[in-house]
C-alpha positions as CSV (number, residue, x, y, z in Angstrom):
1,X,18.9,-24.8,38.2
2,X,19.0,-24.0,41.7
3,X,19.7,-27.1,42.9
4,X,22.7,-28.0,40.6
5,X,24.3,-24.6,41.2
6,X,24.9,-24.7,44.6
7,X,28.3,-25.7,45.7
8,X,26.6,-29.2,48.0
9,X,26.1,-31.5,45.3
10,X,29.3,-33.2,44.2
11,X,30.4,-33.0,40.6
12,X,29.2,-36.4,39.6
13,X,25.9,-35.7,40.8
14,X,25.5,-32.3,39.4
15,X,26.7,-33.9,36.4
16,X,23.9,-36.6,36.4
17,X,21.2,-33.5,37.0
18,X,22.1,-31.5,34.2
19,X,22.0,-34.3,32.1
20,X,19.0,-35.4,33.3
21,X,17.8,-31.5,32.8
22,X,19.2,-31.2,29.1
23,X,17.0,-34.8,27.9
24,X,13.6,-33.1,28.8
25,X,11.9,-30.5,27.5
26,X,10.8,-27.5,29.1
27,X,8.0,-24.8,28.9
28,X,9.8,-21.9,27.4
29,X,8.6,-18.2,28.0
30,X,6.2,-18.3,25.1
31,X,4.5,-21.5,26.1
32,X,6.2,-23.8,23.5
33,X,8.6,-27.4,24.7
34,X,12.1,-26.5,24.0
35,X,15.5,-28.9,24.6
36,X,17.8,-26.9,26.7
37,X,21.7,-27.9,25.4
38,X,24.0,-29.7,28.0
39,X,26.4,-26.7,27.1
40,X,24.5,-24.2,27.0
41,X,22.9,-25.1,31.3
42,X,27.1,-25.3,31.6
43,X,27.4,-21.7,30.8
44,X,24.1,-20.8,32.9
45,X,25.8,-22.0,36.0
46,X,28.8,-20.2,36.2
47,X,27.6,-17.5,35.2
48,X,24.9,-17.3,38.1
49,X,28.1,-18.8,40.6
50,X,29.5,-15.3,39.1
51,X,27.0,-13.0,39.4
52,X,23.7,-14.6,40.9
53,X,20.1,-14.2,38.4
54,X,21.4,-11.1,37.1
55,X,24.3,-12.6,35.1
56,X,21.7,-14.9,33.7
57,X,19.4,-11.5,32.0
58,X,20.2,-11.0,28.3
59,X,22.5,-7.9,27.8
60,X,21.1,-4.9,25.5
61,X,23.2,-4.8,22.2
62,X,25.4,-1.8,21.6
63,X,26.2,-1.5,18.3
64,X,28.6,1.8,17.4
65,X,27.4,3.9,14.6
66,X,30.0,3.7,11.7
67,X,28.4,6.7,10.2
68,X,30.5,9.7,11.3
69,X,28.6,12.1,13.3
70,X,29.6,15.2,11.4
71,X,27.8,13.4,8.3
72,X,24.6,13.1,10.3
73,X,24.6,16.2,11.3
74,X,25.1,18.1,7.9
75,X,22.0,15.8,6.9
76,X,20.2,16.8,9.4
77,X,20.4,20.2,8.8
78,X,19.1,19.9,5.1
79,X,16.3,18.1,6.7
80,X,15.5,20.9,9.0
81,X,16.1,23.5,6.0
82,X,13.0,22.0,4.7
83,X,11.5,19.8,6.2
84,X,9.6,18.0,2.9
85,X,12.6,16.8,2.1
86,X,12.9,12.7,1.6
87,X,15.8,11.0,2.5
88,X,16.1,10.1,-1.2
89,X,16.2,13.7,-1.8
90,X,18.8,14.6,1.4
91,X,21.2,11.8,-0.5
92,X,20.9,13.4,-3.7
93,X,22.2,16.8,-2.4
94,X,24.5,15.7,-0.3
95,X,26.3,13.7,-4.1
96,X,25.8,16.6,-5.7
97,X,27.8,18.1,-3.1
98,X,31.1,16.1,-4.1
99,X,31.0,14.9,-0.4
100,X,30.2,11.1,0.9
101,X,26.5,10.2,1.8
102,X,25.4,7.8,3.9
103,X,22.9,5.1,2.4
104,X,19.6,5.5,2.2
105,X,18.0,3.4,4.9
106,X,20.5,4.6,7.1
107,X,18.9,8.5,6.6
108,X,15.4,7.2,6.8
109,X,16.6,5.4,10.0
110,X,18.4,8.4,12.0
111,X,15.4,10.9,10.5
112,X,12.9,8.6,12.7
113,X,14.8,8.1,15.5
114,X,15.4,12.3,16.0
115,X,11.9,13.0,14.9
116,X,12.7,14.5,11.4
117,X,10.4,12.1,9.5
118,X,7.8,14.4,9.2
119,X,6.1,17.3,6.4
120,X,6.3,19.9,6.4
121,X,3.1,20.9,8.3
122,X,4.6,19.0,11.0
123,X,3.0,16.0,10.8
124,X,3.6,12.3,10.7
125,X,3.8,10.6,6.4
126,X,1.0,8.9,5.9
127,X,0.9,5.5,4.2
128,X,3.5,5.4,1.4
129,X,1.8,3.5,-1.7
130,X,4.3,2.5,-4.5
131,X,3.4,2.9,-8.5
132,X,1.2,0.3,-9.7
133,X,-0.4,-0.6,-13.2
134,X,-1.6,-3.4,-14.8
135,X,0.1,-5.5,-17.6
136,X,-2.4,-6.0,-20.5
137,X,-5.7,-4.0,-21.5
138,X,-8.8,-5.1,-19.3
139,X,-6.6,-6.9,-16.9
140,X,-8.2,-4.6,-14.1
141,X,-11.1,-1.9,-13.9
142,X,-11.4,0.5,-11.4
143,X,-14.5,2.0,-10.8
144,X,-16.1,5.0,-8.4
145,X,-18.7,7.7,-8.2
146,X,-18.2,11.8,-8.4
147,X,-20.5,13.8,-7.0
148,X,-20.8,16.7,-8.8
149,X,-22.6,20.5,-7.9
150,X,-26.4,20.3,-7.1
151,X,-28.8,21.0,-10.4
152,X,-30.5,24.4,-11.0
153,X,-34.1,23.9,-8.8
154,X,-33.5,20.8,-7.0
155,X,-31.8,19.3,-3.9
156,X,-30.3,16.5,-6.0
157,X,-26.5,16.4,-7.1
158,X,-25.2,15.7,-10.3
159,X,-23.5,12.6,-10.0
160,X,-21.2,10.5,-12.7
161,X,-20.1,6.9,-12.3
162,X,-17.1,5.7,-14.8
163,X,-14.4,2.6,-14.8
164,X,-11.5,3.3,-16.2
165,X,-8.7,0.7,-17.6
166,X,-5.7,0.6,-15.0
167,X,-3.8,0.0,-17.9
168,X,-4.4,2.6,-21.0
169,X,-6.3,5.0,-18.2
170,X,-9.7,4.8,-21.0
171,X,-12.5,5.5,-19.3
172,X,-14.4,2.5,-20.8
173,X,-17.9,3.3,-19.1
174,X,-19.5,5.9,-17.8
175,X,-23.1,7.4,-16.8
176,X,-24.3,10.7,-15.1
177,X,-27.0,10.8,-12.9
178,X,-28.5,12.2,-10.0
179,X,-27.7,9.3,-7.7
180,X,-25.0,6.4,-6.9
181,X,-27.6,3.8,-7.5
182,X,-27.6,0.2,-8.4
183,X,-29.3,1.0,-11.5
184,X,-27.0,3.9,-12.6
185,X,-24.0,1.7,-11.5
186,X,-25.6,-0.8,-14.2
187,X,-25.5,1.4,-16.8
188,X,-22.7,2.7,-16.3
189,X,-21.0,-1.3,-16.6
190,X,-23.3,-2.2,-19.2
191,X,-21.6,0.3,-21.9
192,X,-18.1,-0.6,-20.7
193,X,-19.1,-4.0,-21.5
194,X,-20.5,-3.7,-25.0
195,X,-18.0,-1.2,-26.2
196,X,-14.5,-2.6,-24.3
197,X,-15.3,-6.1,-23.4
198,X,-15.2,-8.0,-20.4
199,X,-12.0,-7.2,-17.9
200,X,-10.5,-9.9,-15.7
201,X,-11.2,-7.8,-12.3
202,X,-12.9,-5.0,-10.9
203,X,-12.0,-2.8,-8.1
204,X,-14.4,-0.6,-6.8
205,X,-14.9,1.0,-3.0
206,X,-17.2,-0.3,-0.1
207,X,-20.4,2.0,-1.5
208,X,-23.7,0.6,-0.9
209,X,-23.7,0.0,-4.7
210,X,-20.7,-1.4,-5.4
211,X,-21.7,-3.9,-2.4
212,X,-25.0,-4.8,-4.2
213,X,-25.8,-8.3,-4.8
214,X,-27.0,-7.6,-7.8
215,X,-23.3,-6.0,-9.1
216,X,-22.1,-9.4,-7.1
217,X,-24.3,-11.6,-9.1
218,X,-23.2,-9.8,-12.3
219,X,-19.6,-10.0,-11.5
220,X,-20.2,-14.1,-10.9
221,X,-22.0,-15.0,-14.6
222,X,-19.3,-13.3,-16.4
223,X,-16.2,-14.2,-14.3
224,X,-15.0,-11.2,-13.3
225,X,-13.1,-10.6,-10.4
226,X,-15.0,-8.3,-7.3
227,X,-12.1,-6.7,-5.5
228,X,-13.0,-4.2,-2.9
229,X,-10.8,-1.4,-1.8
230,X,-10.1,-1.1,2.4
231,X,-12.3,1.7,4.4
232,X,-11.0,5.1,3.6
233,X,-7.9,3.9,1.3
234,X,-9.2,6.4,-1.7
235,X,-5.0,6.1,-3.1
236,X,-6.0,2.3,-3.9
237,X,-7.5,3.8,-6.2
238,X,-5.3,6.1,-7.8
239,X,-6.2,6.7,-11.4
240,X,-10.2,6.8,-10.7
241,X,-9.8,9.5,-8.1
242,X,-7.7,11.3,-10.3
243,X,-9.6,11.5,-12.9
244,X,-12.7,12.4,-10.7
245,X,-10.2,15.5,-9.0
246,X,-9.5,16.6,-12.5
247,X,-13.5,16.3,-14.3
248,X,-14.4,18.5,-10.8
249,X,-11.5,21.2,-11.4
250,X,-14.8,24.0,-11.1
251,X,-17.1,23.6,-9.0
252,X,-19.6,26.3,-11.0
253,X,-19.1,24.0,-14.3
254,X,-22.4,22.8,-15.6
255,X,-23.4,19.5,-16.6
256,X,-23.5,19.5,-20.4
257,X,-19.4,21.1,-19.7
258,X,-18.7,18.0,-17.6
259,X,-20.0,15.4,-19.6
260,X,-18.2,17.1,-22.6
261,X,-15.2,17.0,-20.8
262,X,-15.8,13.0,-19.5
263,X,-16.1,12.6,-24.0
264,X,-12.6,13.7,-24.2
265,X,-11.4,11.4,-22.4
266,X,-13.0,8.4,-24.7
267,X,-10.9,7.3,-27.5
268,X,-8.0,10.5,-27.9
269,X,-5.3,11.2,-25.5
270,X,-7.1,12.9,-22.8
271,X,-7.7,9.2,-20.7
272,X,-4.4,9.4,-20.0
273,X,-3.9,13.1,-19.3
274,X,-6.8,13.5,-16.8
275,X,-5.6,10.1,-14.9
276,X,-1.9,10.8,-15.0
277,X,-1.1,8.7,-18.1
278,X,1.3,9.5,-20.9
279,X,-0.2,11.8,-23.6
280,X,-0.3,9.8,-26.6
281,X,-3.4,8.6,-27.6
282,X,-4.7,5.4,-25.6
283,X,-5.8,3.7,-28.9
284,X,-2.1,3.3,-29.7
285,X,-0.3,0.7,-28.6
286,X,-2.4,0.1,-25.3
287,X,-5.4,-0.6,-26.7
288,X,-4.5,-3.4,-30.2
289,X,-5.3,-6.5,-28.3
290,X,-8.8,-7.6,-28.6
291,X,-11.8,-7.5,-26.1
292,X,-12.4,-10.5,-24.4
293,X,-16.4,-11.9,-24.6
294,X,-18.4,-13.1,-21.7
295,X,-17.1,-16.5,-20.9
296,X,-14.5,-16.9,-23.7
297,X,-10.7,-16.6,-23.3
298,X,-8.7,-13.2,-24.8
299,X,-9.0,-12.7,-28.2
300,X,-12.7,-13.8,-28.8
């Protein structure tokens, strides 16, 4: 570039160079062979005949906000009112208002760039997980352990694994015990099995049972799906962990009071209270198709 940008070459010459320049390829600045355009090295040298290597740096885009300032700032002053306001919820007020809004990426854009994306403890929204469910009955089990208060005379915990239907939110198996075992975890499949069928997936945490090569080996003669959930994601699993919130709402509860309450939520309406669910029964509706079998198709 230098050398057909100087005035001492004549025109013909600097014309052969740059044509000579624009047939080869060149190392660009992320160590791929790019074709430079005969036009575009025209435009490189007068603008470094203008303004030397500086006239050759890309210029920052400006872009002028065509959301009024005034509008901004009465939005960011419902923010600040309360600061676990969502931009959705900012928008909404600001309709309600009979005034204009802006849209709603454009709120969740300024809020980040002043620092008003935050809750209202002051710090930074986690992860944001959209609603999720799956389309058909045993189309996708999620399974996890509660560990429940410590038994009267002993060191050991109650402990209860279930599954539970992403679907109809039934808790098709379920097992207490005073462990999270392989052998528990077994038993706790085994009578979701028998009584709901087989589902097409699985999704369980990284536990040293649900990691078992016997649960593994299980999963693999039946054909179902293993799926486990990332490190400390517990909202993967959203419906499980509900339910395990709700079945430990007291601490002081006994065991024969929790596994009552773990009965209610088999076959009447409490499966899809305690997981977030709608209230009508889970039998209705959600639960007519029937189970598939170990290695047959739906409707065995």
């Amino acid at each position: 570039m230098g050398g057909v940008s100087r005035e001492g070459p004549a025109k013909a010459e600097r014309g052969r160079l740059v044509r000579a320049l624009s047939e080869r390829e060149h190392v660009g600045p992320d160590g791929r062979l790019v074709r430079v355009a005969r036009g575009t090295l025209d435009e490189w040298i007068r603008a470094y005949r203008r303004g030397g290597f500086e006239a050759l740096l890309p210029r920052p885009r400006v872009v002028a906000p065509r959301t009024s300032a005034e509008l901004l700032e009465l939005a960011f002053a419902l923010k600040r009112e309360r600061p676990d306001r969502t931009a959705a919820q900012v928008r909404e007020i600001m309709l309600a208002a009979g005034g204009p809004a802006p849209g709603l990426r454009t709120l969740q854009t300024h809020f980040a760039r002043h620092g008003l994306n935050v809750r209202a403890d002051g710090r930074s929204p986690g992860k944001v997980f959209g609603r999720f469910e799956a389309g058909a009955r045993n189309e996708l089990w999620t399974g996890d352990g509660l560990h429940g208060p410590k038994l009267d005379g002993s060191a050991a915990r109650a402990v209860l694994l279930a599954f539970i239907d992403d679907h109809s939110r039934l808790l098709v198996g379920w097992r207490w015990g005073t462990g999270e075992d392989v052998f528990r975890l077994e038993a706790a499949l085994r009578s979701g099995l028998m009584t709901r069928g087989v589902p097409a997936a699985i999704l369980v945490d990284r536990g040293s049972a649900f990691v078992s090569s016997q649960l593994l080996r299980a999963c693999a003669v039946l054909g179902v799906r293993l799926v486990h959930a990332s490190p400390r994601a517990a909202t993967t699993k959203g419906k499980i962990e509900r339910f395990c919130v709700t079945t430990n709402v007291a601490r002081r509860i006994d065991v024969e009071d929790r596994t009552e309450l773990v009965r209610c939520c088999i076959g009447d309406g409490g499966a899809g209270r305690l997981a977030g669910g709608p209230p009508q029964p889970p039998c209705r509706g959600r639960l007519q198709t029937a189970p598939r079998c170990a290695g047959q198709e739906p409707g065995c």
